[in-house]
N, CA, C and O atoms as a MOPAC input file, in Angstrom:
PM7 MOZYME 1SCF
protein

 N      0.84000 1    -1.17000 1     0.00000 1
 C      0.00000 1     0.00000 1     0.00000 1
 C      0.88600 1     1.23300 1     0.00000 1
 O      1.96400 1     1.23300 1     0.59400 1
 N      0.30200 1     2.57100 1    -0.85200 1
 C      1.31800 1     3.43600 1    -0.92300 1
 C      1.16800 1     4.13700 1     0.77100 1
 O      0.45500 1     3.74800 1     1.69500 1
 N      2.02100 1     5.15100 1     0.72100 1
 C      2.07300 1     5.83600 1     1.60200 1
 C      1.04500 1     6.78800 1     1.53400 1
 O      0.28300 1     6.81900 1     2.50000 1
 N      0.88300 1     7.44400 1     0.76300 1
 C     -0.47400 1     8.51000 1     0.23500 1
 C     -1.70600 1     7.62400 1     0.89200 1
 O     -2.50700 1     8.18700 1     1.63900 1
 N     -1.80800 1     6.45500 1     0.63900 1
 C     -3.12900 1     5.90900 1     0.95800 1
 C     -3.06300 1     5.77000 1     2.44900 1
 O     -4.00200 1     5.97700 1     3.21800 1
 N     -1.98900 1     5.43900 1     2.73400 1
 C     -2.09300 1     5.37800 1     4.58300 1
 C     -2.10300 1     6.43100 1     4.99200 1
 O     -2.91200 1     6.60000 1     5.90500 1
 N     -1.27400 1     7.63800 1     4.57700 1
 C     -1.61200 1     8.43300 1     5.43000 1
 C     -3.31000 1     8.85300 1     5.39400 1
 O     -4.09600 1     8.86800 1     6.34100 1
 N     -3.56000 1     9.18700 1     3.93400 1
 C     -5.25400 1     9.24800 1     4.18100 1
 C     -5.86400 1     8.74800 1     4.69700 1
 O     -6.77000 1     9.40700 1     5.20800 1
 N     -5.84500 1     7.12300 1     4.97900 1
 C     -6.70000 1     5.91700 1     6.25700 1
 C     -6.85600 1     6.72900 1     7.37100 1
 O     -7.86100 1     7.25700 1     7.84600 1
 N     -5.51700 1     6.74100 1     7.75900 1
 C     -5.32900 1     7.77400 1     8.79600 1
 C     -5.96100 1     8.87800 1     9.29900 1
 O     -6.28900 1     9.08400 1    10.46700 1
 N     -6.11400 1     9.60200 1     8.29900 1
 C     -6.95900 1    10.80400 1     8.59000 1
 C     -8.09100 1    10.73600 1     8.46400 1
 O     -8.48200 1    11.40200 1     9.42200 1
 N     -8.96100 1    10.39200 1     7.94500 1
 C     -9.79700 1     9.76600 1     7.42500 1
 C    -10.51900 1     9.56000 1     9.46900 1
 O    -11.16100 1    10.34000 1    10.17200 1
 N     -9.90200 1     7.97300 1     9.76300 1
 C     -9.89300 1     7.57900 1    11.12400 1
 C     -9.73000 1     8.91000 1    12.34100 1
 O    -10.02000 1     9.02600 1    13.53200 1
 N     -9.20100 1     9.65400 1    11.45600 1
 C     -8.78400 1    10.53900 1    12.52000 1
 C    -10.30900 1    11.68000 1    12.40100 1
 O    -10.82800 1    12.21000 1    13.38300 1
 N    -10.60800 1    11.78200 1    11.50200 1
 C    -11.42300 1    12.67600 1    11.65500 1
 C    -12.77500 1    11.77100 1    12.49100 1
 O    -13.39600 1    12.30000 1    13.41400 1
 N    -13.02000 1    10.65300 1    12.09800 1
 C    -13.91900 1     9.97700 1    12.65000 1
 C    -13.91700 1     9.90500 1    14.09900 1
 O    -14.98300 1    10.09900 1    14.68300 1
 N    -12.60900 1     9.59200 1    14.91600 1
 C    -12.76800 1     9.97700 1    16.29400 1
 C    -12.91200 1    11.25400 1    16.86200 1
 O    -13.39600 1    11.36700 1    17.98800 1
 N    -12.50800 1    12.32700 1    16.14200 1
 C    -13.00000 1    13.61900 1    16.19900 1
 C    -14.39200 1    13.77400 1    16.69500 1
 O    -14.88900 1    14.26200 1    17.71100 1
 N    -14.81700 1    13.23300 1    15.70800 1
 C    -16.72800 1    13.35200 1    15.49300 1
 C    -16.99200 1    12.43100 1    17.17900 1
 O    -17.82200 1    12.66700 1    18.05600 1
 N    -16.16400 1    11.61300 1    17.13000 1
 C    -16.74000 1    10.77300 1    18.27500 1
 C    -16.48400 1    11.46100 1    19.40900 1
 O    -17.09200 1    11.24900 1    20.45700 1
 N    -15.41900 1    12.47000 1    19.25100 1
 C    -14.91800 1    13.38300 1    20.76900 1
 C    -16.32500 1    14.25000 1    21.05100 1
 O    -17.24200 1    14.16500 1    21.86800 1
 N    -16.04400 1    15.00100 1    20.09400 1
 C    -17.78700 1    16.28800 1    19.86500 1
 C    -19.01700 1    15.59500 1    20.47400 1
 O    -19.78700 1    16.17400 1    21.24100 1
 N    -19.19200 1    13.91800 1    19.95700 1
 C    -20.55200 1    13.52000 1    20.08100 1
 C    -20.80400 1    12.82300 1    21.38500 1
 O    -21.91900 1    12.62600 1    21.86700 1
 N    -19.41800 1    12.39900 1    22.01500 1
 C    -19.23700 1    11.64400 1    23.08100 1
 C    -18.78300 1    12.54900 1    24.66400 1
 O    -19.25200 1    12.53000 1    25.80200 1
 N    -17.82500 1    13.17400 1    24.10900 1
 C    -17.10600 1    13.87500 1    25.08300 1
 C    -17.41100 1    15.79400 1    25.91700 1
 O    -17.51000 1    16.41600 1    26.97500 1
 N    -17.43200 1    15.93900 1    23.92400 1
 C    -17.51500 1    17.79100 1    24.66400 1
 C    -19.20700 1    17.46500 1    23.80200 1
 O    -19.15900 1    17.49900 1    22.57300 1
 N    -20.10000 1    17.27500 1    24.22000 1
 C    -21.39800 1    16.90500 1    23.81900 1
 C    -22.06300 1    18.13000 1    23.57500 1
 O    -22.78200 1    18.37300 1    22.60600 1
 N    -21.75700 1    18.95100 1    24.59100 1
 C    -22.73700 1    20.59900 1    24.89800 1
 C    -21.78200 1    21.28600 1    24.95700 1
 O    -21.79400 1    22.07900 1    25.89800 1
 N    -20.33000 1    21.32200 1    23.86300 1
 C    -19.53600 1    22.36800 1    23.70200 1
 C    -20.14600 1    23.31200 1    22.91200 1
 O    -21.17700 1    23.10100 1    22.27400 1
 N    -19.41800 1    24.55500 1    22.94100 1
 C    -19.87700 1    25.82000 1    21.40500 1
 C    -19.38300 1    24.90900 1    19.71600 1
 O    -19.96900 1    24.72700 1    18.64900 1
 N    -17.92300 1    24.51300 1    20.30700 1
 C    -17.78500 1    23.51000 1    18.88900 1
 C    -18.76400 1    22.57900 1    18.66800 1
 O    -18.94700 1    22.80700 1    17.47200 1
 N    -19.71800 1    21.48000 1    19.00300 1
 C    -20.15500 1    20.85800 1    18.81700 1
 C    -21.60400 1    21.45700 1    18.35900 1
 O    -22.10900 1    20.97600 1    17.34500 1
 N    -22.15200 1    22.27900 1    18.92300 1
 C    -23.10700 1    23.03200 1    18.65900 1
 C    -22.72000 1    23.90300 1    17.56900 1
 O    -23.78200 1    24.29100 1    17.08200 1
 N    -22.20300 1    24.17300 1    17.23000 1
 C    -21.34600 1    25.06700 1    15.81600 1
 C    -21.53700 1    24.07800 1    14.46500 1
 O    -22.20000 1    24.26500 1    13.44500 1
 N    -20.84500 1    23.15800 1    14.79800 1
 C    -20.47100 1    21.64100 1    13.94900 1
 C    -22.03300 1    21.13800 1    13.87700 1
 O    -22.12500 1    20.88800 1    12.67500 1
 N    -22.79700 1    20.96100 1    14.21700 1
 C    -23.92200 1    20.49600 1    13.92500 1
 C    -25.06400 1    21.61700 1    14.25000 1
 O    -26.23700 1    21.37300 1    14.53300 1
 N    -24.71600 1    22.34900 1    14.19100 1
 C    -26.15800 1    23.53600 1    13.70300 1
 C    -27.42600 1    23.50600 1    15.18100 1
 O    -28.64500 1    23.58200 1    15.03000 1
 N    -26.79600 1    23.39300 1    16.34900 1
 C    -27.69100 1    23.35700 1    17.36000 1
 C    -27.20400 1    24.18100 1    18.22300 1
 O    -26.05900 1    24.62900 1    18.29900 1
 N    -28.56200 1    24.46100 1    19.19700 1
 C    -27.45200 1    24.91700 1    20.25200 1
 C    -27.26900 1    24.30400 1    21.19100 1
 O    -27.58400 1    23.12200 1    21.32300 1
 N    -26.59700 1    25.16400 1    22.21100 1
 C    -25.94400 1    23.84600 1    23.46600 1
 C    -27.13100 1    23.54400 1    24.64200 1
 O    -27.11000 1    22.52700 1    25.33500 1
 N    -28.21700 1    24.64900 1    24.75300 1
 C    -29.29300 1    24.14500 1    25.22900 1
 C    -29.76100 1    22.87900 1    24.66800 1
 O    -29.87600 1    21.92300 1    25.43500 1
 N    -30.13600 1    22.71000 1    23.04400 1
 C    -30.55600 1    21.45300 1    23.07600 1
 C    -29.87100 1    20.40300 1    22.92400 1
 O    -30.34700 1    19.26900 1    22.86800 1
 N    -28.71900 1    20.68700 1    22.84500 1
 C    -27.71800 1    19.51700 1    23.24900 1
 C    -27.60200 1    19.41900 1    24.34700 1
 O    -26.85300 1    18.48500 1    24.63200 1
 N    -28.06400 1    20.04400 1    25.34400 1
 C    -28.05500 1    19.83100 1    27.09100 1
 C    -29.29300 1    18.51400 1    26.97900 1
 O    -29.28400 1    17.62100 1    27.82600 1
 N    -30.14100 1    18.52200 1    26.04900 1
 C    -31.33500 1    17.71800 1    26.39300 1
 C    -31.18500 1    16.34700 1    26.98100 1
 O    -30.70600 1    15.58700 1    26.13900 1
 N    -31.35100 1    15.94000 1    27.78000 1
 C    -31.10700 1    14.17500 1    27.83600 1
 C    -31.54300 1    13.32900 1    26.59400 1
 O    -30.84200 1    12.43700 1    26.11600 1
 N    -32.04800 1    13.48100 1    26.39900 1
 C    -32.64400 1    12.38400 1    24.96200 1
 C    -31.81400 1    12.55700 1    23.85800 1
 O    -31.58600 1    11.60700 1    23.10900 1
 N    -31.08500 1    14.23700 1    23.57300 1
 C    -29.99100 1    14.58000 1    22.75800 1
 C    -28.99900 1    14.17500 1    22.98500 1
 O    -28.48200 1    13.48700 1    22.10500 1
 N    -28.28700 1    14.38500 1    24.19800 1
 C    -27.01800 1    13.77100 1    24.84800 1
 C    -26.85100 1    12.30400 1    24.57400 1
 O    -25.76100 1    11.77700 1    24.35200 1
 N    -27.95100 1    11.71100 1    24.60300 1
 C    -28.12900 1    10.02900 1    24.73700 1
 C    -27.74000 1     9.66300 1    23.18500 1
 O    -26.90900 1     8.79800 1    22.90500 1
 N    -28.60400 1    10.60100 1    22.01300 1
 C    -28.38600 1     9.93400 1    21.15800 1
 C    -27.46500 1    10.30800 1    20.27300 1
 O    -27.41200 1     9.92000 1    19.10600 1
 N    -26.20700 1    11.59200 1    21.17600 1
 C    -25.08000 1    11.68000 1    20.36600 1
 C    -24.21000 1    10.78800 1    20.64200 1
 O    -23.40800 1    10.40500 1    19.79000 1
 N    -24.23600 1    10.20700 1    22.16600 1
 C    -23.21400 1     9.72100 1    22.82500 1
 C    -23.45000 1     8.18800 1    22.14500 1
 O    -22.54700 1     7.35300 1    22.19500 1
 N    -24.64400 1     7.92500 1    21.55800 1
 C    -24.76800 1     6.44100 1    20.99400 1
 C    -23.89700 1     6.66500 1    20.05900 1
 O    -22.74400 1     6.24400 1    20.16100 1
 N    -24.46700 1     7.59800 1    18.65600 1
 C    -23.72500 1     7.89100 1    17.51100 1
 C    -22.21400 1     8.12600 1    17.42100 1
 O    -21.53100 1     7.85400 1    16.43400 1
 N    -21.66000 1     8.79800 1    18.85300 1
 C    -20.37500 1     8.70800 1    18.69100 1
 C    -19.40400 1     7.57700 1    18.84700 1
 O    -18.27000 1     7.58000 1    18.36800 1
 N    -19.91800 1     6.63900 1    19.53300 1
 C    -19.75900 1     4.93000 1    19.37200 1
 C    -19.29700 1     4.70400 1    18.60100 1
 O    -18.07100 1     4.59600 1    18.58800 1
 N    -20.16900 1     4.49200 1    17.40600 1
 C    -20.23200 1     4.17600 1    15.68900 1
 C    -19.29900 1     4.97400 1    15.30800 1
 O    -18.18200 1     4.52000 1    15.06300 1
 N    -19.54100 1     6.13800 1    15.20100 1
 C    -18.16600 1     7.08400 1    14.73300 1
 C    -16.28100 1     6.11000 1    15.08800 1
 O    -15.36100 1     5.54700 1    14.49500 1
 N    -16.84300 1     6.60300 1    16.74600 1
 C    -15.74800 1     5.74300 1    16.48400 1
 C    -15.10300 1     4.16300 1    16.45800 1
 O    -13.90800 1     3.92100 1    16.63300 1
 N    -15.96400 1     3.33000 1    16.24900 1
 C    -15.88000 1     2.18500 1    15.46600 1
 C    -15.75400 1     2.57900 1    14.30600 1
 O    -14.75700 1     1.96300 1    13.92800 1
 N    -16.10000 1     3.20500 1    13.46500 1
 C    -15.68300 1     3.57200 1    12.35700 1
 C    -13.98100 1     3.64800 1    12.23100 1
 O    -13.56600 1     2.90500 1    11.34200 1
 N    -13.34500 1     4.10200 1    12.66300 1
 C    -12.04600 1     5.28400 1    12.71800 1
 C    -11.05400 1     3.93500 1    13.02900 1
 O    -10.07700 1     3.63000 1    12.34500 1
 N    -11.64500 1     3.05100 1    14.47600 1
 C    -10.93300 1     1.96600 1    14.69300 1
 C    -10.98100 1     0.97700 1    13.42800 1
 O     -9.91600 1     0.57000 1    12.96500 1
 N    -11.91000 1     0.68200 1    13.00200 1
 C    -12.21500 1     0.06900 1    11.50200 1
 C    -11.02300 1     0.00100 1    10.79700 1
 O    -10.38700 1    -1.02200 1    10.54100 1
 N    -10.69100 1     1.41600 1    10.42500 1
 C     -9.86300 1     1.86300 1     9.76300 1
 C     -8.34500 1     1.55400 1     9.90600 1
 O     -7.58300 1     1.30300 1     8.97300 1
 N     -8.03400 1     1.61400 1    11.22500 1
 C     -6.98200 1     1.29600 1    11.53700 1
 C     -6.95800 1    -0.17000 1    11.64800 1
 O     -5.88700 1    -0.71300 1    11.37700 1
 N     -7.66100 1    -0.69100 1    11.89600 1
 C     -7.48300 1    -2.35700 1    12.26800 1
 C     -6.99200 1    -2.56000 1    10.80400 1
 O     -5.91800 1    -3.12200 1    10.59100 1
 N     -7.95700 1    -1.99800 1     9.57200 1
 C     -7.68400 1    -2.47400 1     8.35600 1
 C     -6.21000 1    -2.07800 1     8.05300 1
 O     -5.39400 1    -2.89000 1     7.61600 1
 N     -5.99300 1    -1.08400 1     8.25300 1
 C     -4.35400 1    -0.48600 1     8.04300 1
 C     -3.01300 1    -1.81500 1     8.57300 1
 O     -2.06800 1    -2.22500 1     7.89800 1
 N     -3.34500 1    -2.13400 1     9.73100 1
 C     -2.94700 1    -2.90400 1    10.18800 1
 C     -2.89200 1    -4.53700 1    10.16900 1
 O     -1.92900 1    -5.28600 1    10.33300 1
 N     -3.77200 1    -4.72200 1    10.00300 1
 C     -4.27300 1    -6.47200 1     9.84600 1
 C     -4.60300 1    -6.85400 1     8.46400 1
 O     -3.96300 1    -7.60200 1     7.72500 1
 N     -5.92600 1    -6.09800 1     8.17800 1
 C     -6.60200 1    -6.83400 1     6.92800 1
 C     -6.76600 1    -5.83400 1     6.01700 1
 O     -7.77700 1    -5.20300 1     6.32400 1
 N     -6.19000 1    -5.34500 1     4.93300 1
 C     -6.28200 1    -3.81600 1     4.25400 1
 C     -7.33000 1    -4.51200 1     3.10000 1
 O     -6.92500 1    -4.10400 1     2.01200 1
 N     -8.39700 1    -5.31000 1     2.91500 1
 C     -8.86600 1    -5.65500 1     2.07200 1
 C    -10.44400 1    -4.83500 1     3.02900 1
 O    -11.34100 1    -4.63700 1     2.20900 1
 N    -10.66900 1    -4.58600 1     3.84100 1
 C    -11.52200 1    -4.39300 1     4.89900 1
 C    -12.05100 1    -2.56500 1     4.41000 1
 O    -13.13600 1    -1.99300 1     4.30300 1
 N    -10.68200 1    -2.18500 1     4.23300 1
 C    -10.67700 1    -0.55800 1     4.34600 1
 C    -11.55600 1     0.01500 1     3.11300 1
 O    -12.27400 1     0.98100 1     3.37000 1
 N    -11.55700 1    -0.41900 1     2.00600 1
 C    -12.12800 1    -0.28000 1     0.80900 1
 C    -14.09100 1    -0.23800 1     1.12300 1
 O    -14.80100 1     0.70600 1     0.77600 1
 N    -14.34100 1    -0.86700 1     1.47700 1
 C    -15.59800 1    -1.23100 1     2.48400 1
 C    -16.31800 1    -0.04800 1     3.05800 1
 O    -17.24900 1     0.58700 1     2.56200 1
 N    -15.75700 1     0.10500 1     4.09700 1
 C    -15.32700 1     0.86000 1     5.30900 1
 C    -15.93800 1     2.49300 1     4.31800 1
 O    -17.03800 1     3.04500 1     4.32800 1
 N    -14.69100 1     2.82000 1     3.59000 1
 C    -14.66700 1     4.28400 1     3.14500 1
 C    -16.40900 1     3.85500 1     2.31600 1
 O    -17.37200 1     4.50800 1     2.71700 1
 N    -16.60700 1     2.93300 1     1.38100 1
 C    -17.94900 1     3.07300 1     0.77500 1
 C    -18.97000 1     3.30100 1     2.16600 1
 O    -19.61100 1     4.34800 1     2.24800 1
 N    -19.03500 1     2.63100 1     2.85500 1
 C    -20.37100 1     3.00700 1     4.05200 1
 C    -19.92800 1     4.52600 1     4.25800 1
 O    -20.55600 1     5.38000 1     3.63100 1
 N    -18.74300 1     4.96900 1     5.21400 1
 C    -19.02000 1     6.41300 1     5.09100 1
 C    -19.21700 1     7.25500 1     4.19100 1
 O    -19.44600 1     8.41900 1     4.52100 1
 N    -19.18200 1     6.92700 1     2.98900 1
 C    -19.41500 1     7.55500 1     1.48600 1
 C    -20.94600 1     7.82900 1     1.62500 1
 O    -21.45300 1     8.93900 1     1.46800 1
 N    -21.60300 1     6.71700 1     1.93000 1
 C    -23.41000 1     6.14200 1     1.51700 1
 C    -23.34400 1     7.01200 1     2.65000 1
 O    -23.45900 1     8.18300 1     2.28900 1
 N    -23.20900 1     6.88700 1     3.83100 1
 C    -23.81400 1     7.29100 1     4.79700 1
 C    -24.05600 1     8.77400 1     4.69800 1
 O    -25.13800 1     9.33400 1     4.52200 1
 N    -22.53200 1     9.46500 1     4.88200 1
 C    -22.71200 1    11.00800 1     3.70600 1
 C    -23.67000 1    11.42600 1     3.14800 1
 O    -24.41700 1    12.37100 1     3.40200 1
 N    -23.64100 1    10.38300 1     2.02100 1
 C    -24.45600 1    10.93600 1     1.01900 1
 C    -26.26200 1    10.78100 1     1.54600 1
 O    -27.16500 1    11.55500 1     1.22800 1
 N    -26.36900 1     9.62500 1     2.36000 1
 C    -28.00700 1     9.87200 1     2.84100 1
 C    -28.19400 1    11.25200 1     3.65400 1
 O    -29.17000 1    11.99300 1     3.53800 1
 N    -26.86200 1    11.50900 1     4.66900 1
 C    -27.31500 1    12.82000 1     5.61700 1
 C    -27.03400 1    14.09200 1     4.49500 1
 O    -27.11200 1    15.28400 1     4.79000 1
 N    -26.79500 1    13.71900 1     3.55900 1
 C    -27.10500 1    14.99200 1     2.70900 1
 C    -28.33700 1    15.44600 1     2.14000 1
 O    -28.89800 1    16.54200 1     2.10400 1
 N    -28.63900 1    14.15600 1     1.65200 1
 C    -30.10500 1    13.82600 1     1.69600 1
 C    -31.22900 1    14.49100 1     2.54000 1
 O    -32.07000 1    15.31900 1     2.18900 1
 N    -31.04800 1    13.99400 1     3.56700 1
 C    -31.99600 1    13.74500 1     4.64700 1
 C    -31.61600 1    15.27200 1     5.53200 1
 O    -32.58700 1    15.95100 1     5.86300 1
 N    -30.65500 1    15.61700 1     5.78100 1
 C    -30.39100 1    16.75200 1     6.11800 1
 C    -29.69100 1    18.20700 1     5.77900 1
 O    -30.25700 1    19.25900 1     5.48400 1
 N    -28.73000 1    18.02200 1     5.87100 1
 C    -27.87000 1    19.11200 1     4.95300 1
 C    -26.92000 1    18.80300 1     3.85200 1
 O    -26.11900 1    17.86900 1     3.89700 1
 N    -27.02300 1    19.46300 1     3.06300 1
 C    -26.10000 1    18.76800 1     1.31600 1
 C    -25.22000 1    18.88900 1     1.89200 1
 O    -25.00700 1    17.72300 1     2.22400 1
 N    -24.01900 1    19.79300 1     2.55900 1
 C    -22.90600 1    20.11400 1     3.23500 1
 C    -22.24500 1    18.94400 1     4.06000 1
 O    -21.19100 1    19.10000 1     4.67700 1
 N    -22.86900 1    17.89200 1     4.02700 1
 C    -22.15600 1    16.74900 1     4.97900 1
 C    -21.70700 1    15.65200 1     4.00400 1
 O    -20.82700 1    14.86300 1     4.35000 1
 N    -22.35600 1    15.56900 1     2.64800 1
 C    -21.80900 1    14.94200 1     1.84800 1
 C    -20.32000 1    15.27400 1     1.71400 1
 O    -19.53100 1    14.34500 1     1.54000 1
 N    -19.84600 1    16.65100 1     1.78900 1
 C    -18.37800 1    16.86800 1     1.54400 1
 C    -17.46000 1    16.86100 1     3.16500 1
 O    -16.43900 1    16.18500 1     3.28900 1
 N    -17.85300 1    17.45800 1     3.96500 1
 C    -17.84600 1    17.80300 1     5.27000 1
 C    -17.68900 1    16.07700 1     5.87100 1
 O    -16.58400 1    15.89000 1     6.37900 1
 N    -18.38400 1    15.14500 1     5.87900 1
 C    -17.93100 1    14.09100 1     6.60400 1
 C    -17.69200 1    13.06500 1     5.22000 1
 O    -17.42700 1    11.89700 1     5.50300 1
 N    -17.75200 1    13.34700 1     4.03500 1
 C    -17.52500 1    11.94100 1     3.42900 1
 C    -16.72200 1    12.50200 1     2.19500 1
 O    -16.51900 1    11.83000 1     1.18400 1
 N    -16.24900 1    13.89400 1     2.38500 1
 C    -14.86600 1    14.76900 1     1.48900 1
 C    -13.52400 1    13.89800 1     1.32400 1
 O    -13.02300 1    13.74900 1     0.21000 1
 N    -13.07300 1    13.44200 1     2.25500 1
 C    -11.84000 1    12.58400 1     2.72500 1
 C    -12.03700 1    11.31600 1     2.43600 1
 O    -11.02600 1    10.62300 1     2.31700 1
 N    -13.03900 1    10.84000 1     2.29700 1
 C    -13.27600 1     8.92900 1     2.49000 1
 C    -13.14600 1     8.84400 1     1.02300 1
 O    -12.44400 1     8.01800 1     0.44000 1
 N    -14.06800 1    10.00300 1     0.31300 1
 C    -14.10100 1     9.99400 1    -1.27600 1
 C    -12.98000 1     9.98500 1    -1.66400 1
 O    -12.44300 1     8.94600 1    -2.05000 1
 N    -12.42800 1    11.05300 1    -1.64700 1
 C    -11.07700 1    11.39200 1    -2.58200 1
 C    -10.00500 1     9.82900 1    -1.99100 1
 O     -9.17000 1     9.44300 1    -2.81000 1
 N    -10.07900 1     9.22000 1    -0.92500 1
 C     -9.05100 1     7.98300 1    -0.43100 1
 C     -9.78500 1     6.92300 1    -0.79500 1
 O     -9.13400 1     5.87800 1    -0.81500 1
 N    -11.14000 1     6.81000 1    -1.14900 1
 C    -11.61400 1     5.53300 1    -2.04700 1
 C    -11.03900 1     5.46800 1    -3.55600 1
 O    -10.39600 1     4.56500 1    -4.09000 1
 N    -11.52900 1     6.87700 1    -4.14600 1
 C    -11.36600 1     7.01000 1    -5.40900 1
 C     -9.62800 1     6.44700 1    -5.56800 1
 O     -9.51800 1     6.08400 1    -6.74000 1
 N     -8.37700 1     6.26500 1    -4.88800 1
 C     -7.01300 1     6.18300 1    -4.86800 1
 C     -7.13100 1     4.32500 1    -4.63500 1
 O     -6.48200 1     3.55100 1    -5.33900 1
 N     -7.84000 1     3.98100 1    -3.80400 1
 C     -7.91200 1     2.70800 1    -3.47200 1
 C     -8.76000 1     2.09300 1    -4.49200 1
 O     -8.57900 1     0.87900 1    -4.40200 1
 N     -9.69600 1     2.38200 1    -5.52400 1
 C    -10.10000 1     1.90500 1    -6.61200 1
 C     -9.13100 1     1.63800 1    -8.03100 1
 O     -9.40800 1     0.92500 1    -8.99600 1
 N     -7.71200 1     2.60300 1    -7.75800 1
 C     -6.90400 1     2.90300 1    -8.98700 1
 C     -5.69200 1     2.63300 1    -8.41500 1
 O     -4.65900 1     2.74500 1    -9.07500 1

């Protein structure tokens, strides 16, 4: 695998635990409320809190994904970037066009390298 492609895995993973810090950690920060278009009142909500702190889970299973594949099984990673691709592309869908590039900008451009 080239180096270009790992380091992108990498980041890639890296941005994914990011998302999982925001959704898990600083839950009712100004960044997190910035980053997803709310404010920190309703990210104070319990039912909100609950279901970022689920989502940031997944996030970061995602990110670990990534690295396991880097590491163990690089046939895995190819996979991996298509779900966050789809997934992207539904919350663009379903919510703001801006997340298609914003969370699935990086997975694209490091699939499109891992296809060629």
């Amino acid at each position: 695998m080239s180096v270009l492609k790992t380091i992108l895995v990498i980041l890639v993973a890296l941005e994914f635990f990011y998302i999982m810090y925001l959704e898990t950690l600083a839950t009712q920060s100004a960044k997190t409320s910035q980053v997803f278009g709310m404010s920190q009142e309703k990210l104070g909500q319990k039912e909100i809190d609950t279901l970022f702190k689920n989502q940031g889970i997944y996030n970061g299973l995602i990110g670990l994904g990534l690295l396991y594949g880097l590491i163990f099984n690089t046939s895995i990673i190819l996979p991996i970037l298509l779900y966050i691709i789809l997934v992207a592309a539904y919350g663009a869908y379903s919510s703001n066009p801006k997340i298609l590039l914003m969370q699935g900008g990086l997975a694209i451009i490091t699939a499109i390298l891992y296809l060629f």
